[in-house]
Every structure is written in structure tokens, then in C-alpha cells.
N, C-alpha and C positions, 0 to 999 in steps of 0.2 A: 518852536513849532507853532504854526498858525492856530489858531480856535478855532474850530469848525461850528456854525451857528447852533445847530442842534445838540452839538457835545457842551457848547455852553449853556445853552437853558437847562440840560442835567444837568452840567456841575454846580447851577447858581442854586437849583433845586435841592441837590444832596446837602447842599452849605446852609443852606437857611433849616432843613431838618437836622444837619449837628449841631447847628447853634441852638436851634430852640429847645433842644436838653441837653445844654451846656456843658459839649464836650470839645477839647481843642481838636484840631487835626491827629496830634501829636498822639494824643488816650484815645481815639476814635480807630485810627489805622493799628493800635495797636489791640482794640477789641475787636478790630475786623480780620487779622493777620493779612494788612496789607504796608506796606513799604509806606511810611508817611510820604516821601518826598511824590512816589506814584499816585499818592490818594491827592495831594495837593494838585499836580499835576490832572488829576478827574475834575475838582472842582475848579477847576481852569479851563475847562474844555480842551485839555492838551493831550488826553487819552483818550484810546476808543476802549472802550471797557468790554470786555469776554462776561458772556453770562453768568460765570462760577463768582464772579468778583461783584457783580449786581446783586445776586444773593447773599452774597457774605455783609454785603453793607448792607441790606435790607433785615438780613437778620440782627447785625447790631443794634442798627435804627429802630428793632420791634415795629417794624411795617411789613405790608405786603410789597409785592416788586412794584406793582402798578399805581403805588404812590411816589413812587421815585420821578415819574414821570410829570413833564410838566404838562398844563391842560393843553 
């Protein structure tokens, strides 16, 4: 499936906030109760992501939603 430009600056975004508290995809989706292959697929820009699943990673992340976003 293609990368849709805007799904990719979220996903390159979500990826640099689980790297920088040093979480793999693997323990990430699995503190988010999201399917890792699905979360990888986010930070791919290969999903379009439903709200409930924006909070769930924001709540892992300890952010609010409106830093998930890129500027």
C-alpha cells in the first residue's frame, strides 16, 4: 500500500517519540494494545489511524494527542 504524505510525517513522528524513550515497536504496541505488525504499518504511513488508536499511543507516549502531530 502506498504512503500517503501526511500519514507519513505522523508515522516518521510517532517513531522518533518511541525511540526517544527507548521502546521497540514490539513493547510499544504491546503497551498500546495495538497489533505490532498494524503499529509498524502507522509508522509507515500505511495506515490511516481511527481516533481511539491516536489515543492509545498518546497515552503510552505520556503526551498529549496534539504532539503526535507534526508542526
Amino acid at each position: 500500500m502506498p504512503s500517503h504524505p501526511q500519514l507519513l510525517l505522523i508515522g516518521q513522528r510517532l517513531r522518533a517519540l518511541r525511540e526517544a524513550r527507548g521502546m521497540s515497536q514490539e513493547v510499544f504496541a504491546l503497551e498500546a494494545g495495538i497489533a505490532r505488525s498494524y503499529y509498524g504499518g502507522i509508522e509507515r504511513g500505511q495506515r490511516n489511524l481511527a481516533a481511539l488508536n491516536l489515543f492509545r499511543i498518546a497515552s503510552t507516549l505520556g503526551v498529549e494527542m496534539g504532539e503526535l502531530f507534526p508542526p
